[in-house]
N, C-alpha and C positions, 0 to 999 in steps of 0.2 A: 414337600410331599414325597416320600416314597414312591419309586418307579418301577411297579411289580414287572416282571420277567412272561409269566404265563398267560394264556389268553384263549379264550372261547372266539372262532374268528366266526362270523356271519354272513350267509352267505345271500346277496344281494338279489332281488327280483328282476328278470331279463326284460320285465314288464317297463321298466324306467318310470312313469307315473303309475299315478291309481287314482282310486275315487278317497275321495277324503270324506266323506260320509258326511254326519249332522254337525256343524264346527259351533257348534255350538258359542326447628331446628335454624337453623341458620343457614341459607345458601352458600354462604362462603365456607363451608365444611367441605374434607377434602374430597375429591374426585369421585367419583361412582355414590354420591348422598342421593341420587332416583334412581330407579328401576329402571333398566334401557329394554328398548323393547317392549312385547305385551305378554308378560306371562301371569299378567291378570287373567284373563281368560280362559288360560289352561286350570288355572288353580280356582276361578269361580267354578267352571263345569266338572272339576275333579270334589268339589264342597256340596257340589250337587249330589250328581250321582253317589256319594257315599253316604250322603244322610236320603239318601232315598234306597238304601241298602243294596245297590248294584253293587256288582264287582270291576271297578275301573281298576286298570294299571299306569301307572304314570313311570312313562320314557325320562331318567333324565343324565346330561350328558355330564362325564366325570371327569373329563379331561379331553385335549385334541391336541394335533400336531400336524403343521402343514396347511394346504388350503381346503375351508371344511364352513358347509353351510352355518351350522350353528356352532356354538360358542360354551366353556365347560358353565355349567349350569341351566342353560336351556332346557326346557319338557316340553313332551307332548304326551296326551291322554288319549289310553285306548279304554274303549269300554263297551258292550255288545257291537259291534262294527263300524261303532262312532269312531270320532275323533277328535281333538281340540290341540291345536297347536301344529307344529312345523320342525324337522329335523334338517331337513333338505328340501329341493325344491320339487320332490314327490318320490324320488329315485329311493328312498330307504325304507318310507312308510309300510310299505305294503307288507313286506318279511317283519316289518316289526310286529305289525299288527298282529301276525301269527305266532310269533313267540311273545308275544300277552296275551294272547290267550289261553296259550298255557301256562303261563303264570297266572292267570285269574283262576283256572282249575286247580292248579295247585298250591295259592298263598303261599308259595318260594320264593325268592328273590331270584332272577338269572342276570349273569356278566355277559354285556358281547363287546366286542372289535370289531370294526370297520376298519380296514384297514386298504386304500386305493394308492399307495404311493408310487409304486413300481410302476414300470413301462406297459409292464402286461396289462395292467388295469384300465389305462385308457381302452384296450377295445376288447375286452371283456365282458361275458355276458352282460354285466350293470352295465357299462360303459360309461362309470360315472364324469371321468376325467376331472377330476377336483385335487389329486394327489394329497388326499390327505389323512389322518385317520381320528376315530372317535374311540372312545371307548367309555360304554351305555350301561346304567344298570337299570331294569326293568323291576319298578317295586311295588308289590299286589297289596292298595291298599287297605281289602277288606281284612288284611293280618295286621294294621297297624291301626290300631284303637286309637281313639282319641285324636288324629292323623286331623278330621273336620274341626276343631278346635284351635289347634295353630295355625292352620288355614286360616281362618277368620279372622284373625288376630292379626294375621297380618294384614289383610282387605281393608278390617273397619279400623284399625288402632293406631294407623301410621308408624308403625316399624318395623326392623328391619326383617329378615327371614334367614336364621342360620341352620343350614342343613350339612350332617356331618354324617360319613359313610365309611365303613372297612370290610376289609373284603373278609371278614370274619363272620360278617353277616350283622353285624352292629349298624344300627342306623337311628340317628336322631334328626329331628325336627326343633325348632326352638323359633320363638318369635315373641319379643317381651316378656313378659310373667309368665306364658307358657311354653311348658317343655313336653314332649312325649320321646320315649326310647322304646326300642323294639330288638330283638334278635330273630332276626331272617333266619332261614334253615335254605340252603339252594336248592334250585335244581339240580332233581337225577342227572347223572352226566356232565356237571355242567364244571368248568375248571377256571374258577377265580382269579383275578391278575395277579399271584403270589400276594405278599403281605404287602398291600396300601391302605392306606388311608384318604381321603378326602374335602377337604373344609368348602364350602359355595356359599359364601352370602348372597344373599337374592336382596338389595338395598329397598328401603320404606317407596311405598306407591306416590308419587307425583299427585301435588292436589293442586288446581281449581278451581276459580270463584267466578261467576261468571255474574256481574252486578249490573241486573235489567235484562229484560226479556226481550226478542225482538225475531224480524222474520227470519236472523240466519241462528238464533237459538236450535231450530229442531233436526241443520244441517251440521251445525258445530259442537254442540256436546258430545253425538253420537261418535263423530269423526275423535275426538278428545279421548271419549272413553274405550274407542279400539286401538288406542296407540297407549295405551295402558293408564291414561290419567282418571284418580278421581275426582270427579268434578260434583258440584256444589252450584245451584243458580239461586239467587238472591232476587224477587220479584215478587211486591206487595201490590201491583196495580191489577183489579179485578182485569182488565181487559188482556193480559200476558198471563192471566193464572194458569193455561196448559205451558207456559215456558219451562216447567222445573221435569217434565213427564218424563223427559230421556233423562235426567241426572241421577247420582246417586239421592242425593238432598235436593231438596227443596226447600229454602228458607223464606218466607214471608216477612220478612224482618227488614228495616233499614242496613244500609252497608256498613256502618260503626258494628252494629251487634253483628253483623252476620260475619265481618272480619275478627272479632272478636270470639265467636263462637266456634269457630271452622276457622282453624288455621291454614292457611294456604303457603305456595311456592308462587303462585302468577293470580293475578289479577285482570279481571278484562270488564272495563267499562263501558256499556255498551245498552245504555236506556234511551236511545237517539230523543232526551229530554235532558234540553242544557240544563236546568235547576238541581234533577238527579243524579246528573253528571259529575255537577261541580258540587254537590255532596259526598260522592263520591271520592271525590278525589282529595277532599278535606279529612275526610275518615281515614283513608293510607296516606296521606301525609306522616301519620300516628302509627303507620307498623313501617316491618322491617320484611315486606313481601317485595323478590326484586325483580320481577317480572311485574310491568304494570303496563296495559295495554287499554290505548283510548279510541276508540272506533269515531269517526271523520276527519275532514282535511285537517290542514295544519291551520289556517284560519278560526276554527274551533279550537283549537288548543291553546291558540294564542289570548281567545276571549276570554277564555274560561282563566287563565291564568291573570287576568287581569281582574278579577275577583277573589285570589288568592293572598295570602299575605307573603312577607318576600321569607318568610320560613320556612312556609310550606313549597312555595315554587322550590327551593331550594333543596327540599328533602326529596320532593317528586324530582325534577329532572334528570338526576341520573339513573336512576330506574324507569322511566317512560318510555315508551314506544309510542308514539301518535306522527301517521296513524298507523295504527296498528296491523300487523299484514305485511311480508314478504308483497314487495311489488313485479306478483306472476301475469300481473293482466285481467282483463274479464270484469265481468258488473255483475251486481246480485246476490243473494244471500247465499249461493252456493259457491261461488267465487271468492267471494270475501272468507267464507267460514273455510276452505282450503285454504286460501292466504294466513289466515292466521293459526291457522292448526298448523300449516309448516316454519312455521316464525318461532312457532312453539316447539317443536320437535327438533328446532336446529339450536335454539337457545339450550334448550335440556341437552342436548348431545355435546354440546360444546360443555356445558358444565360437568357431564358425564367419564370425560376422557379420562 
């Protein structure tokens, strides 16, 4: 990438916080194959507000150097005084906020720089003390038609998200079979990083399957789907039919179809009903999902394989977790559904590096 020379610098809020308003394939593929992070959420609430024809601006970050909250390609969304997402740990939002709004008044695009490296900066109005710098383009996306489309595309489709930017004011969006391009005009005043360009893949959304309903069901999807994963619950028994409420999907179907229909990255079985169980776990025998997660002791897992054939034991075991759940401590559906949401978050990250 091009390492433009000029810079629009930004000048920091002496406020340090602010109110953050309404916040509304194959595993073994190389490094960064899920989305790290949740910029689900920025991009659900940005697919919102623009098919309900607000004017949001979406924050996002184009490069960094040094030590610095977010990461090049991180957003966050400004939209009548709302907000979705995080730049820093509140120390920027606030001045951003106000230069998207005027970029929502003016569908321009504007460039800034953060820039804290120097000595002076640790006790400087920000006082950020992070020594490091950003450099931001703010993009108003009621100028970029079609912008709710690739969005989408990338939520519901499973792939990846290619967003490419030059400070010419070119700006594309790309996510599978759809593409949108736009030509920005800046803002008044505003002076561009000389001639760069930008490539940020945003990698496919993490998925899923949560097979059987139970009481840490309405603790652990929610947990799941704010760490950016989509999730999928699989639950035919009339007495767990509110199980699938918080997921994206809700499948009524056995685990053969439902892994079948909904491809997943992880698996979590979890129908505290050994017969279901061990359905389950005959059904992924049969895929290649390498997260596979069995909720009770190891005594249970030991039974259940003991109704297995030695092909199946043999396809499950290196992919099992049972039981499943980082061992944090504590009892209960809210304990366990943290236990395994971090077991989760640490397996995706390790595959993420």
């Amino acid at each position: 990438m091009d390492r433009p020379a000029a810079s629009t610098t930004l000048e920091v809020s002496a406020a340090g916080g602010g109110e953050s308003g309404d916040l509304a394939e194959d595993l073994s593929a190389a490094p960064g194959f899920l989305a790290e992070g949740s910029p689900r959420g920025v991009l659900e609430t940005a697919l919102m507000r623009v098919r309900a024809g607000e004017h949001a601006v979406l924050a996002l970050v184009l490069e960094t150097d040094g030590s610095t909250y977010a990461g090049a390609g991180d957003m966050v969304l400004f939209c009548n005084g709302s907000q979705a997402g995080w730049l820093s740990g509140g120390c920027l939002e606030p001045e951003l906020a106000r230069r998207a709004e005027q970029v929502s008044a003016a569908g321009r695009v504007d460039w800034i720089e953060i820039d804290t490296r120097s000595d002076d900066d640790l006790l400087s109005g920000s006082a950020l003390g992070c020594r490091g710098r950003l450099r931001i383009a703010l993009l108003p996306l009621r100028a970029m038609v079609g912008i709710d489309d690739v969005i989408e595309a990338w939520l519901r489709e499973g792939v990846s998200l290619q967003r490419d930017l030059r400070t010419s004011g070119q700006v594309i969006f790309r996510a599978g079979h759809h593409e949108q391009a736009w030509q920005l005009h800046p803002m008044e005043g505003t002076q561009p990083f000389g001639e760069g360009e930008w490539h940020l893949p945003l990698p496919r959304l993490p998925r899923a399957v949560v097979l059987g309903g139970g009481p840490e069901t309405p603790f652990l999807v929610p947990l799941l789907r704010g760490l950016g994963w989509r999730v999928s619950v699989a639950e035919r028994r009339a007495r767990w039919a509110s199980a699938g409420q918080y997921a994206d999907v809700h499948l009524q179907t056995n685990p053969a179809e439902a892994l079948h229909g909904d491809p997943c990255d992880a698996a979590l079985v979890m129908h505290h009903d050994f017969e279901l169980d061990r359905e389950a776990l005959v059904a992924l025998a049969d895929t290649k999902v390498m997260f596979i997660g069995l909720l009770g002791p190891r005594r249970r897992r030991e039974d259940l394989f003991k109704l297995l054939t030695p092909d199946q034991r043999h396809c499950l075991s290196p992919r099992l977790r049972s039981p499943v759940g980082l061992n944090i401590g504590g009892r209960g559906p809210e304990a366990i559904s943290l236990s395994i949401a971090a077991q989760l978050q640490q397996w995706r990250s390790a595959h993420g590096r």
